[in-house]
OpenMM code with the backbone's topology and positions (N, CA, C; nanometers):
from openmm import Vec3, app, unit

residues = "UNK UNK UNK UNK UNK UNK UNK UNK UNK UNK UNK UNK UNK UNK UNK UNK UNK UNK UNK UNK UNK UNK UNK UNK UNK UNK UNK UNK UNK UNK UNK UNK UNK UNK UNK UNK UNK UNK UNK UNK UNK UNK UNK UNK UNK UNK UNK UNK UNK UNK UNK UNK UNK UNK UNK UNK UNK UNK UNK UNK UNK UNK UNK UNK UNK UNK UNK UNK UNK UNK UNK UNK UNK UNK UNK UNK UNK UNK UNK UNK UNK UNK UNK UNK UNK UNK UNK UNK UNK".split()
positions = [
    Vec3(0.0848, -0.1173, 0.0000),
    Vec3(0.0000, 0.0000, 0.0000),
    Vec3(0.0894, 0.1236, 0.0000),
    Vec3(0.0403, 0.1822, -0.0899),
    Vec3(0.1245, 0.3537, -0.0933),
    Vec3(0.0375, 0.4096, -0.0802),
    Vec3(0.0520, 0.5603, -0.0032),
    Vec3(-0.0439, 0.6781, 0.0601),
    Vec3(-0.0011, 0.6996, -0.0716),
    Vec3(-0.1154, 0.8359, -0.0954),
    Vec3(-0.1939, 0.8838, -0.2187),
    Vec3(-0.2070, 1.0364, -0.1218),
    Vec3(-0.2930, 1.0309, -0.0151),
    Vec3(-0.3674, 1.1381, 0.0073),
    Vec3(-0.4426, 1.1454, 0.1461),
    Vec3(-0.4051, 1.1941, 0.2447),
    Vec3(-0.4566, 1.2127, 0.3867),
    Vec3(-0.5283, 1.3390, 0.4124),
    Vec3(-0.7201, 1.3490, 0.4502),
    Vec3(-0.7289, 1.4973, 0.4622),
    Vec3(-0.8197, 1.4205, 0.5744),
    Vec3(-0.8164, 1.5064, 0.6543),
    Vec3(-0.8642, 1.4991, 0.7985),
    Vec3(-0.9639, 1.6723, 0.8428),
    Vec3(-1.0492, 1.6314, 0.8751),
    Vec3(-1.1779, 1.7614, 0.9145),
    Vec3(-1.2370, 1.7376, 1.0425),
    Vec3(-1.1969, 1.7897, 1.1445),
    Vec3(-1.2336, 1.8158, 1.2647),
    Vec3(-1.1683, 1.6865, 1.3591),
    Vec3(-1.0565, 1.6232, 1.3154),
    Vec3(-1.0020, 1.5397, 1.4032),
    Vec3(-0.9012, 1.5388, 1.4617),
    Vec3(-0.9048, 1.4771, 1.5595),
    Vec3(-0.7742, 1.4909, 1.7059),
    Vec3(-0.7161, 1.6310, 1.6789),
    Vec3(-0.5796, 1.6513, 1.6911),
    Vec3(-0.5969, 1.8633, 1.7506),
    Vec3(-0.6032, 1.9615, 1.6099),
    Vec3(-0.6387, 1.8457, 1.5115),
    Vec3(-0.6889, 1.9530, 1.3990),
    Vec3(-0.8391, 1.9966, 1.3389),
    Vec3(-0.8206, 2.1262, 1.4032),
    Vec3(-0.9777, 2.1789, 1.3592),
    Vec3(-1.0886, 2.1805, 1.2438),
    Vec3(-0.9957, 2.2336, 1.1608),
    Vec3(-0.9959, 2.3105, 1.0486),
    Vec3(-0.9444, 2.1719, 0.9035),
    Vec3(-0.9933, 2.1804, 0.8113),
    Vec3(-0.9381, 2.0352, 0.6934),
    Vec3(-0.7818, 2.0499, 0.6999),
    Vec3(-0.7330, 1.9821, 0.6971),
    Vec3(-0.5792, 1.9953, 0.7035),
    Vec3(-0.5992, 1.8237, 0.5848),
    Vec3(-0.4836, 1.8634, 0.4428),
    Vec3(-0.4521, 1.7782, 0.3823),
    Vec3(-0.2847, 1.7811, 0.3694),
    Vec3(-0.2946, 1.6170, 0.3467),
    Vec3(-0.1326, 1.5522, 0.3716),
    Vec3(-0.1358, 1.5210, 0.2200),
    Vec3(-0.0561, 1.5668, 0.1454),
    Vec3(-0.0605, 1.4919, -0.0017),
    Vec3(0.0982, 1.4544, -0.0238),
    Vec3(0.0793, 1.2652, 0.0207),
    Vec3(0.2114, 1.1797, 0.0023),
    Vec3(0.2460, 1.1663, -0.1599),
    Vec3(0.2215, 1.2573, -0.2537),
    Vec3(0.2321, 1.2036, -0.3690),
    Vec3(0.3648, 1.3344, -0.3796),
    Vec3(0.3885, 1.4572, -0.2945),
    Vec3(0.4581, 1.5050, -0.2860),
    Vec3(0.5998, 1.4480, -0.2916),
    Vec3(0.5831, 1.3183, -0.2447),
    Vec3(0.7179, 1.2439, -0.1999),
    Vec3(0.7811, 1.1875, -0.3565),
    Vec3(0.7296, 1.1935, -0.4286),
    Vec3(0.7831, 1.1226, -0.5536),
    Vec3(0.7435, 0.9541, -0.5608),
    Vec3(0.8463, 0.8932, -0.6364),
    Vec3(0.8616, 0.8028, -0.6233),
    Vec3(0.9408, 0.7120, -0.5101),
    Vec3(0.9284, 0.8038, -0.3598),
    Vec3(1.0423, 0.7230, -0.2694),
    Vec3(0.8816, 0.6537, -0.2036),
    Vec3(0.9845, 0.4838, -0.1745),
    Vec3(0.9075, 0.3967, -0.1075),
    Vec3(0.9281, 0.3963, 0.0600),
    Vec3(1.0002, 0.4931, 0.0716),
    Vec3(1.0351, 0.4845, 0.2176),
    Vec3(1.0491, 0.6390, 0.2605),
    Vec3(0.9688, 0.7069, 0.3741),
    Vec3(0.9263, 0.7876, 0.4428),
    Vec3(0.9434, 0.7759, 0.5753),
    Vec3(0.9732, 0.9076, 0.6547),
    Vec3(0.9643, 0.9301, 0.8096),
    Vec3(0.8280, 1.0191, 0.8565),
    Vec3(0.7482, 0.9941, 0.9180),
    Vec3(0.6848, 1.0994, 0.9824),
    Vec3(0.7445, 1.1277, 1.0892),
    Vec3(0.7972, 1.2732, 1.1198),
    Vec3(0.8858, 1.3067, 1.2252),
    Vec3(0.8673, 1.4022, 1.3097),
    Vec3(0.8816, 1.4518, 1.4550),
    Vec3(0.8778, 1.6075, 1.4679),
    Vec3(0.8872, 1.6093, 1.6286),
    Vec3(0.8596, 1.7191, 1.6975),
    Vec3(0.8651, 1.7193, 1.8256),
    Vec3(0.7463, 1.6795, 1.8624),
    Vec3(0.7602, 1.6077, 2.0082),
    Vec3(0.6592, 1.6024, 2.0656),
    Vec3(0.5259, 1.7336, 2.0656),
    Vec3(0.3847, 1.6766, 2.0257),
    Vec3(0.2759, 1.7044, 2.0224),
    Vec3(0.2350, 1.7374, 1.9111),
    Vec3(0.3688, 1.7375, 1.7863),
    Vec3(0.3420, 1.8348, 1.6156),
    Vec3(0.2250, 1.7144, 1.5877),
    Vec3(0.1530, 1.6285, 1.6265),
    Vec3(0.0536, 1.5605, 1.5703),
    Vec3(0.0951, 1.4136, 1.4575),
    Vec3(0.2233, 1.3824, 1.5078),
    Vec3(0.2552, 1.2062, 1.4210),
    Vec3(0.1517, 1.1224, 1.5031),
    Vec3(0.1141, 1.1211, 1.5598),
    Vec3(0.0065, 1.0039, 1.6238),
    Vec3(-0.1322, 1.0034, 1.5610),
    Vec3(-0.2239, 1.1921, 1.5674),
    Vec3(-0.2687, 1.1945, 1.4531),
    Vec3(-0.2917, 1.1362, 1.3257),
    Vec3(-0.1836, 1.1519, 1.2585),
    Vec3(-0.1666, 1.1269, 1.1416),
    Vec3(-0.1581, 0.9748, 1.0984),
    Vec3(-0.0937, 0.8977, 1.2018),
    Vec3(-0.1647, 0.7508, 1.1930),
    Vec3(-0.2653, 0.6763, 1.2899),
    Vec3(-0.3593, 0.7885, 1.3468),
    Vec3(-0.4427, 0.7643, 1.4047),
    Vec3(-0.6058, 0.7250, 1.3021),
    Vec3(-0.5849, 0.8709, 1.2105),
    Vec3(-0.6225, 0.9106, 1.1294),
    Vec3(-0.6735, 0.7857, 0.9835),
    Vec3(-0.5143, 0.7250, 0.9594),
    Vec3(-0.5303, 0.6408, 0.8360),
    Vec3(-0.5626, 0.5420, 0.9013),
    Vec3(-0.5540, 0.4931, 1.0596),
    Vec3(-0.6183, 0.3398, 1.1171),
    Vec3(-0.7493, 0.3575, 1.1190),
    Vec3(-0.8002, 0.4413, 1.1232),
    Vec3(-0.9605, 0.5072, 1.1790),
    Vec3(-1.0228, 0.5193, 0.9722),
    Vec3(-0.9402, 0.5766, 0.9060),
    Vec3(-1.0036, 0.5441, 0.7282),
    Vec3(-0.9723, 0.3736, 0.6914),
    Vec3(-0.8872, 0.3113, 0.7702),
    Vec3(-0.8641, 0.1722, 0.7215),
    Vec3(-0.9810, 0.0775, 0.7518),
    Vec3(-1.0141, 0.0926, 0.9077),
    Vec3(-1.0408, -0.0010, 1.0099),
    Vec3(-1.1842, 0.0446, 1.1169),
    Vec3(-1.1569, 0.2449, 1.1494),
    Vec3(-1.2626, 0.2592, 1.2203),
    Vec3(-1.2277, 0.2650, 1.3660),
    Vec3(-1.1140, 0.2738, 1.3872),
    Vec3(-1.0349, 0.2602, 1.5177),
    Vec3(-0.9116, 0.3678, 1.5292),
    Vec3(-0.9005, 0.3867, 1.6637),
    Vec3(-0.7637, 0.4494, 1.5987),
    Vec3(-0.6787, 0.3444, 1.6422),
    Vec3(-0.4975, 0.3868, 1.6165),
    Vec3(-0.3905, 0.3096, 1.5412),
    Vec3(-0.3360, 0.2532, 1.7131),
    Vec3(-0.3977, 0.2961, 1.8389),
    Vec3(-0.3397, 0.2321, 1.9859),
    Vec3(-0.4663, 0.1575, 2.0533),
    Vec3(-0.4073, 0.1232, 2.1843),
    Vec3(-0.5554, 0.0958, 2.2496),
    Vec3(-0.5821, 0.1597, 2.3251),
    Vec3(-0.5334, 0.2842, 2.3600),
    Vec3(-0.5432, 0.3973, 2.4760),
    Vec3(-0.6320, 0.5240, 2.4402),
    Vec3(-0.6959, 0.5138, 2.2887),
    Vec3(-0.7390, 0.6063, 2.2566),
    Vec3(-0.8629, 0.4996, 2.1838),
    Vec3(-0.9796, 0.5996, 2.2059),
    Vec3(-1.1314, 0.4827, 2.1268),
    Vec3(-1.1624, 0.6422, 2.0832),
    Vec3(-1.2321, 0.5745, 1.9385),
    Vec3(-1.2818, 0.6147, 1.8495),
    Vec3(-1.3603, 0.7515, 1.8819),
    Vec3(-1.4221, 0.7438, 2.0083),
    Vec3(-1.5471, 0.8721, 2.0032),
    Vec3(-1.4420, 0.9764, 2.0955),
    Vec3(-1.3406, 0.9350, 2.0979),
    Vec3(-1.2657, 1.0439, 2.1279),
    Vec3(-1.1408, 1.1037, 2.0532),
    Vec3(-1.1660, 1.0949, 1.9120),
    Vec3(-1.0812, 1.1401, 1.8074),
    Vec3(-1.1393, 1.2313, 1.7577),
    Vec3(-1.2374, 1.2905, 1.7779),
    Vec3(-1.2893, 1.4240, 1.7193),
    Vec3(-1.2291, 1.5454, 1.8052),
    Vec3(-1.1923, 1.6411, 1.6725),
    Vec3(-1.0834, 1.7889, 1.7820),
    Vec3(-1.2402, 1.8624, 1.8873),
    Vec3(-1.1550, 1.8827, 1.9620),
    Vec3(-1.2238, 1.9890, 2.0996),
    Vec3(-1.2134, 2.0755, 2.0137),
    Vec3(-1.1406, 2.1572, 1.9312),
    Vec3(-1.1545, 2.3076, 1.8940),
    Vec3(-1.2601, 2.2849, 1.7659),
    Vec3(-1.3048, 2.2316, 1.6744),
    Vec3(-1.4139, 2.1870, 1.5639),
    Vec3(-1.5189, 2.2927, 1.6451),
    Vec3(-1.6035, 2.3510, 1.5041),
    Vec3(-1.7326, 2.3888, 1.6005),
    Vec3(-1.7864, 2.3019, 1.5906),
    Vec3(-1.9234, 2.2890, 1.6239),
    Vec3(-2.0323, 2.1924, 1.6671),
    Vec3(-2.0880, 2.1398, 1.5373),
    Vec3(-2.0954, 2.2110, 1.4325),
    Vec3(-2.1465, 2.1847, 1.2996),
    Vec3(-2.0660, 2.1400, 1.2459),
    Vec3(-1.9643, 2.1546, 1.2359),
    Vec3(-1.8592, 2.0623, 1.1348),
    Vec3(-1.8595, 1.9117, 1.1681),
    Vec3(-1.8832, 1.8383, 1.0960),
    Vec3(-1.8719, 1.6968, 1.0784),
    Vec3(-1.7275, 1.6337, 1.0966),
    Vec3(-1.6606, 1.5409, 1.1754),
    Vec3(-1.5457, 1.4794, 1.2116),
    Vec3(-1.5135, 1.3366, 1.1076),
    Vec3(-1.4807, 1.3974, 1.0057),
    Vec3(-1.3895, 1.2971, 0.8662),
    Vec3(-1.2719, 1.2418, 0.8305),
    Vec3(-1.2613, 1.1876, 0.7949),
    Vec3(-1.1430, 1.0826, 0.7263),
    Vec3(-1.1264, 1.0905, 0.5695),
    Vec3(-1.0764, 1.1496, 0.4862),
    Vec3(-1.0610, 1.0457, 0.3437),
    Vec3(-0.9060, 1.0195, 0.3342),
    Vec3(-0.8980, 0.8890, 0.2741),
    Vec3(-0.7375, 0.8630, 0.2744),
    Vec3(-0.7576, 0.7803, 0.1496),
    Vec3(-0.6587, 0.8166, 0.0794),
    Vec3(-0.6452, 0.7582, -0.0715),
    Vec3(-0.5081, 0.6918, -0.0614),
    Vec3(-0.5073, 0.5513, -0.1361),
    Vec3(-0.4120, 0.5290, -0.1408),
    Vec3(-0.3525, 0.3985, -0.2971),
    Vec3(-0.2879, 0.3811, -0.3016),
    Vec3(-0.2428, 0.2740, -0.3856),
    Vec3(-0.2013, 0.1476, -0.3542),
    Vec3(-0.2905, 0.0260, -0.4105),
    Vec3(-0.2564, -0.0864, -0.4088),
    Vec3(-0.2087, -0.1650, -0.5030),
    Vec3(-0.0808, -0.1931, -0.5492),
    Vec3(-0.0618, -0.2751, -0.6476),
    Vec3(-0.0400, -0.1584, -0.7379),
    Vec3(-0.1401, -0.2112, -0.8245),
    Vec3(-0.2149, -0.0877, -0.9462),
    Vec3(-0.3350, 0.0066, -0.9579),
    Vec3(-0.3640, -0.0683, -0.8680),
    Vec3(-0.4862, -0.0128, -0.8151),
    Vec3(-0.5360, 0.1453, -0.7243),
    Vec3(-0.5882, 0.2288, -0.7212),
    Vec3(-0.6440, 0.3550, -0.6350),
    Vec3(-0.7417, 0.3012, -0.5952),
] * unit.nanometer
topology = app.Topology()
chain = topology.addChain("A")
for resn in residues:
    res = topology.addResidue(resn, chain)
    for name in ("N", "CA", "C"):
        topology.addAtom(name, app.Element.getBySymbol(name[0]), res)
């Protein structure tokens, strides 16, 4: 599986749509998600376990608590994650 495309709307400490577009990376098969503590790497594969599976990616964190505190009330808490299989999208 190769990421394609991570956009996340109102989940864990991101409010606002925030998109990840792994196609930036080229053709490399190998990637770091990196940063200081709290920049949101847990997020970010919290995120693609929860578009895979419906869960997030530990067992210390359940599902109805992956929606951001800062979201207003109307915004809907989403997932789309695109990715490549094989040959396949």
């Amino acid at each position: 599986m190769k990421p394609l495309q991570l956009t996340m709307r109102a989940f864990g400490a991101y409010a606002s749509e925030q998109i990840i577009d792994f196609t930036l990376l080229g053709d490399k098969n190998f990637f770091l998600i990196h940063g200081p503590t709290g920049s949101g790497k847990t997020t970010i594969l919290d995120a693609i376990s929860f578009a895979l599976y419906g869960s997030a990616s530990g067992d210390l964190r359940e599902s109805k608590n992956l929606r951001s505190d800062y979201a207003p009330a109307e915004q809907k808490t989403e997932v789309e994650f695109t990715f490549k299989s094989g040959e396949y999208i």
